[in-house]
Each structure stands twice: as C-alpha cells, then as structure tokens.
SEFILO-818135 format. One record per residue (C-alpha): x, y, z. Coordinates in steps of 0.2 Angstrom, whole numbers, plus 2048, in hexadecimal, padded with zeros to 3 digits. Example, Ala and Ser with C-alpha at 12.3 -4.5 7.8 and 13.67 -1.06 7.14 Angstrom:
   c1   c2   c3
  83E  7EA  827
  844  7FB  824
END
This chain:
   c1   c2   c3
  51B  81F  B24
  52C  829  B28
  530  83B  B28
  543  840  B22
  545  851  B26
  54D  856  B36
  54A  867  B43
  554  874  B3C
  565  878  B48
  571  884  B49
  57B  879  B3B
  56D  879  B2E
  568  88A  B2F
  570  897  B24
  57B  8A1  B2F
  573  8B0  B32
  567  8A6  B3A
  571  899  B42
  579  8A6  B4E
  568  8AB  B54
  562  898  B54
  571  893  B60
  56F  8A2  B6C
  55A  89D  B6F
  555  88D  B70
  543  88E  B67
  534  884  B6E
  530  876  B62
  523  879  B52
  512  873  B58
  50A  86A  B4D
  4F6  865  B4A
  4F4  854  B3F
  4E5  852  B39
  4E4  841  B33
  4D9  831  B33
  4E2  825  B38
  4E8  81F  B49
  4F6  817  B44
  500  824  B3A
  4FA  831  B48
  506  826  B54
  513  826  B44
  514  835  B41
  516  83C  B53
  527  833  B59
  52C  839  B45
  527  849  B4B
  530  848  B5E
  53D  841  B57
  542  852  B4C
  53C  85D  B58
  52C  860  B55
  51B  85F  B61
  50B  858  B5A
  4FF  864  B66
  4F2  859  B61
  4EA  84F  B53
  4D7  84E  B4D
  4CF  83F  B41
  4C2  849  B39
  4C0  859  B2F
  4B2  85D  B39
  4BC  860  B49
  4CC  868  B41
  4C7  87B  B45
  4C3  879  B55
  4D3  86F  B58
  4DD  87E  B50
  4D4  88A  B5A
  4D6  880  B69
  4E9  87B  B67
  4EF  88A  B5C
  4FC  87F  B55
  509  888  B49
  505  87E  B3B
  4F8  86E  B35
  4FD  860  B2D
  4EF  859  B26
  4EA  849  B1C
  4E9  84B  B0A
  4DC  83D  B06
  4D2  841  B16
  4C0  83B  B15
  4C3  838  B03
  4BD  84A  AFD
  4C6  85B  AFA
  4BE  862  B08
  4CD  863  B11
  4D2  871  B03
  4C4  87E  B0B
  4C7  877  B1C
  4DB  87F  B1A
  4D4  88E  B12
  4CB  893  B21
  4D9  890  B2D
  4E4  897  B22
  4D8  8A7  B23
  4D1  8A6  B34
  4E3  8A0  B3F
  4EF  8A7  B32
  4F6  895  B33
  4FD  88A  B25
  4F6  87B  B1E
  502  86D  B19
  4FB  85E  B11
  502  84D  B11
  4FD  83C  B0A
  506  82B  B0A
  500  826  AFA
  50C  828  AEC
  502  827  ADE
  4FF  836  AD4
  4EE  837  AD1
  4EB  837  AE3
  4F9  844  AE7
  4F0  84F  ADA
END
C-alpha cells in the first residue's frame, strides 16, 4: 500500500496562502486510523511521516474508535472502508462527524468497484 500525495509547502499552496504557510511553520495533521490490519497500520504510518503527517494513534475495531477520537482528538480519521465487513463504519463517521465536528475519510486497498461502492 503506498500513499502519493505529499504535505502541502509553501510551493504547492496558492499564493495567498503560501506567504502565511512560509512565515508559521504548522504542527503536523494528526491523524486517527482506524483499521484492521496490523500490517497496513505500520504502512501507512512512515507513508504518513514521511509527508508530514502524525498518526496520533490507530484502533482495530469500530467498537473502540469514539473513544479513541475522544481520547486523541485527532484532526481527521482515516478509516478502513471494508472494516468488519459491514457498513457500520457509515453510522460510526456520522457520529463523529456530529459529536467531534471531525471528518471521516475512508480508504480501502481493494480496487474492485463493487467493493469501493
């Protein structure tokens, strides 16, 4: 699994931004994974490190992922798509979304479309 998308700079950023980006350095995005899987939690940390980003901390079941926000207040989750095989996952971001004020992105290494549907 690989990420391609880098930590915006002051040359990526439009320019009325870039000027303020350049003058304050920002503390990294802190990120909460919520996925199943050891190995991609490992993956996708140095991915994450590596364009600037902090995984504040990661969970491997639904069940535990509010607490963890509440716990971590990370900026954003990143969480697991085909978790636990159920769309569960769908009310679980709702209610962060709604309690935290905190975004949801999902994320799958599966390619097929069925699945990313």
């Amino acid at each position: 699994m690989s990420l391609h998308t880098a930590a915006p700079t002051a040359e990526t950023l439009p320019p009325q931004l870039a000027a303020g980006a350049a003058a304050q350095p920002q503390p990294a995005l802190r990120i909460l994974l919520v996925e199943e899987r050891v190995f991609n939690v490992g993956a996708l940390r140095q991915a994450l490190a590596e364009c600037g980003y902090l995984l504040c901390g990661s969970v491997q079941r639904l069940a535990d992922t509010l607490g963890a926000v509440a716990e971590q207040r990370p900026n954003v989750v990143m969480m697991d798509a085909q978790l636990e095989r159920t769309r569960a996952g769908l009310a679980v971001a709702d209610e962060i979304r709604t309690r935290f004020g905190i975004g949801v992105m999902f994320v799958t290494a599966r390619s097929d479309v069925p699945a990313v549907n």
